[in-house]
C-alpha positions in Angstrom: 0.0 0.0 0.0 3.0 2.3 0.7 4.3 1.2 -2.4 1.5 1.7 -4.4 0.9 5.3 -2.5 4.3 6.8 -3.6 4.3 5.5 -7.2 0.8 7.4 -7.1 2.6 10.3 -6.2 5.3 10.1 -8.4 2.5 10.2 -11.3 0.9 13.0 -10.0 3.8 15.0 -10.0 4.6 14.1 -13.1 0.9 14.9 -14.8 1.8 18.7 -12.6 4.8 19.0 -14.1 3.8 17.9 -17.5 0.2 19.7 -17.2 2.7 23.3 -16.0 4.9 22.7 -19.3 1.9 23.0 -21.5 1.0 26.6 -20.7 -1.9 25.6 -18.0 0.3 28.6 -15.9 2.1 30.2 -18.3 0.0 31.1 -20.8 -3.5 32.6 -18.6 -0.2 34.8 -16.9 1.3 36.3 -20.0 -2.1 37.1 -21.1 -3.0 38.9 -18.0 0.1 41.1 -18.4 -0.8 41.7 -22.0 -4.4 43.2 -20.4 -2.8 45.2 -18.0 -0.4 47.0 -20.9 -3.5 47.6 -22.5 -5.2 49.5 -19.7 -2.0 51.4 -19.5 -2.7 52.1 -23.6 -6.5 53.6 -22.4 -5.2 55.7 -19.8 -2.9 57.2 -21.4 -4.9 58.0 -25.0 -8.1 58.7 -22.1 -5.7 61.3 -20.3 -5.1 63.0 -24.1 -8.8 63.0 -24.8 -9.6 65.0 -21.8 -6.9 68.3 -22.6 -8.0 68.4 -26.2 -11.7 70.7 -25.4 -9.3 73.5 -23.2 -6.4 72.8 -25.7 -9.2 73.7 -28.3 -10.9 76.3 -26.2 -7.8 78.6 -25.8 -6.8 78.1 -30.0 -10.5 79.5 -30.7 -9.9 82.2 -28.7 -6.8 83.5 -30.4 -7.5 82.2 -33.5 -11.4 82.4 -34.8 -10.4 82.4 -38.3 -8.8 78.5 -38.0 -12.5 77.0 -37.7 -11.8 74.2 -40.1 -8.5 72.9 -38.2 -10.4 73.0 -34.9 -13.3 71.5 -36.3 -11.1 68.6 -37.1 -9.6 68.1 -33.9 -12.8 68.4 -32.4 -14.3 65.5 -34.9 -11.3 63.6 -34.7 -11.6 63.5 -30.7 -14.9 62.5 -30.7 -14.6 60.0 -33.0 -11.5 58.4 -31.0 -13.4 58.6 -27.6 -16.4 56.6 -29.2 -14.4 53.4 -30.5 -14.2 51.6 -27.1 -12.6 48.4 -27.1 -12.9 45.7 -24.5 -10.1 42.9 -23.5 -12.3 40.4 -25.4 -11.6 42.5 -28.6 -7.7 42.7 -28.3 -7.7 39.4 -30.5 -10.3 40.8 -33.0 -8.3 42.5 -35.8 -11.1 44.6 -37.3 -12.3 46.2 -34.4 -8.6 46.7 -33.4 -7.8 48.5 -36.3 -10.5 50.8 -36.0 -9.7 51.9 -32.5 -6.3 52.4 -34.0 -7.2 54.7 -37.3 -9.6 56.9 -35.0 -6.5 57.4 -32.6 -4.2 58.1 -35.7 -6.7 60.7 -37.1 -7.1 62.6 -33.8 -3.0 62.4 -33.8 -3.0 64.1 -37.3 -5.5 66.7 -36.5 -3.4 67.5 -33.9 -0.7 68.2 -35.7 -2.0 70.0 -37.6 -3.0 72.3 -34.9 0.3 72.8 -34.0 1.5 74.1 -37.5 -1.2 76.6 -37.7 -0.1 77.6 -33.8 2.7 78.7 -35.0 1.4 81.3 -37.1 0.1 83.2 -33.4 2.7 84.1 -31.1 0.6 85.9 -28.9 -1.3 82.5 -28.5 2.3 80.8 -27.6 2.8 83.4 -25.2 -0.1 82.8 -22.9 0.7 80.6 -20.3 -2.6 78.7 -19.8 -1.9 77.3 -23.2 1.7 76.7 -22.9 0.4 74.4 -19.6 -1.7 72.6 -22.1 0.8 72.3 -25.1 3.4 71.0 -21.9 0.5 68.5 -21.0 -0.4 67.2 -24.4 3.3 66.1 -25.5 3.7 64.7 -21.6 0.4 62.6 -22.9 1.8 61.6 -26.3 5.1 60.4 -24.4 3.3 58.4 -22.3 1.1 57.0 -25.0 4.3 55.9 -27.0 5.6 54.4 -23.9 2.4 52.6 -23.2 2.2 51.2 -27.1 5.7 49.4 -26.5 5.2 48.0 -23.7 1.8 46.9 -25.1 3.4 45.4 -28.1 6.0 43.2 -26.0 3.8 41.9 -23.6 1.3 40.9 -26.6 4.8 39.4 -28.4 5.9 37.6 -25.8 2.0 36.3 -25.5 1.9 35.4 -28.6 5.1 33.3 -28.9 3.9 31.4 -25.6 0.3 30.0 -27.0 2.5 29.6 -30.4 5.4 27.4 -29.7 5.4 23.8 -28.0 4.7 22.6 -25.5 3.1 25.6 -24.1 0.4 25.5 -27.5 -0.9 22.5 -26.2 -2.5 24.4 -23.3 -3.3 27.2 -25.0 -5.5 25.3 -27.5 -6.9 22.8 -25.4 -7.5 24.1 -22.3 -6.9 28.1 -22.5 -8.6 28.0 -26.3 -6.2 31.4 -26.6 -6.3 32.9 -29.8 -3.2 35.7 -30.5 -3.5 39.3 -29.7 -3.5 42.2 -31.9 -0.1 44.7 -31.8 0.0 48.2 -32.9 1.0 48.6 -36.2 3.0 51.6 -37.4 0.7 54.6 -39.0 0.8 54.4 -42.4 3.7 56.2 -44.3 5.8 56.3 -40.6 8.3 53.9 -42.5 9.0 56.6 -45.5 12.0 58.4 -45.4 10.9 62.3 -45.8 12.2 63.5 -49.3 13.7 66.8 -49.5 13.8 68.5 -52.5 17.0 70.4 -52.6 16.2 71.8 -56.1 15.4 75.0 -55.3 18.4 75.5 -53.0 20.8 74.6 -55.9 18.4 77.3 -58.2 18.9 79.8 -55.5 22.7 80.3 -56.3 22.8 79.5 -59.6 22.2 83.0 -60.6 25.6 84.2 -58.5 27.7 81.5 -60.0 27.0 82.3 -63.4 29.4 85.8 -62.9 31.8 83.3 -61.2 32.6 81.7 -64.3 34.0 84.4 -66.2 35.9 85.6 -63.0 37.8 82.4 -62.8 38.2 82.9 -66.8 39.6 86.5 -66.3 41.8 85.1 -64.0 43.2 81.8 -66.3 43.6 84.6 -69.0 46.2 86.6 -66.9 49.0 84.4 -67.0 48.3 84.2 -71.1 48.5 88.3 -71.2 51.6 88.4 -69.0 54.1 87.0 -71.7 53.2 89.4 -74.4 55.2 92.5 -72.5 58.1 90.4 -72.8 57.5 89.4 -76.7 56.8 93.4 -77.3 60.4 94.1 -75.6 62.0 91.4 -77.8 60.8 93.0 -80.8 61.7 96.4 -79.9 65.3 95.2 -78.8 65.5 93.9 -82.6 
């Protein structure tokens, strides 16, 4: 009976061990980290949403005439605060997408704010808005920071229910299906082409009188000899 008590044992530990190697652990843990980057990801884009109506509010005030660019901002924030993803969704590549394109568009419009800013200095100057201006890249930071970490927890996820023997698990037991990464906006992986054209037209006037001046100057050493054949002939 002893005998047959510690072989029983000695099964059961290995069906743990064996059951632990499949991911029955692993995998359930790695997937609760991915969900808590993902919070981090809402807070953060949440904390964003919330300055854009006073970032918006002091822009109108110095700058009526830019309607259309606060407009979009405006649109662009209320279409990113209506696409609300749950955990359940992070494996859902069509809904993830769209949270991400309305986030993208409100980081365009954004940035476009900040060109036509530039054109008011007395709106720069004010220091309610530079609070806000301070706040919103503090916001974007965090959001970057949030999207990395994001994207490594959902890698390392994803390479646990993927690989053996930790797939077995995931399948079977966990039925985990891989989670969805931020993608880079499209166009972030072009190089920016600058056209230098009109930098070289710019001088091209000044070095047309530069040609003749180093001509003029070749053409000195060819006058200089003809003094001496003059004083030859005269000496004849």
């Amino acid at each position: 009976m002893t005998r047959f008590s510690a072989i029983r044992a000695v099964v059961a530990l290995a069906a743990a061990a064996a059951l632990s190697a499949c991911g029955i652990n692993s995998v359930p843990t790695k997937e609760e980290a991915a969900k808590a980057a993902w919070a981090d990801v809402q807070s953060s884009y949440q904390r964003r949403a919330d300055l854009v109506p006073n970032l918006v509010a002091s822009v109108r005030g110095a700058a009526q005439s830019e309607t259309t660019i606060l407009t979009n901002v405006t649109n662009a924030r209320a279409a990113a605060t209506s696409i609300n993803i749950t955990t359940d969704d992070l494996s859902n590549p069509a809904e993830f997408k769209k949270f991400q394109d309305a986030q993208n568009q409100l980081t365009q419009a954004l940035g476009q704010l900040r060109t036509v800013v530039e054109n008011y200095p007395q709106l720069q100057s004010q220091a309610r808005f530079a609070d806000l201006m301070t706040a919103l890249e503090g916001s974007e930071n965090r959001i970057d920071t949030a999207r990395t970490r994001y994207n490594d927890a959902v890698r390392d996820y994803n390479t646990e229910i993927r690989t053996f023997p930790s797939a077995i698990g995931a399948k079977l037991i966990h039925g985990a299906e891989p989670m969805v990464p931020f993608e880079a906006a499209a166009g972030a992986d072009v190089v920016p082409s600058v056209d230098f054209g009109n930098m070289g037209a710019q001088p091209a006037p000044g070095a047309a009188p530069a040609a003749p001046a180093v001509n003029d100057n070749a053409a000195t050493p060819t006058v200089a000899p003809a003094p001496a054949a003059t004083n030859t002939a005269a000496a004849n």
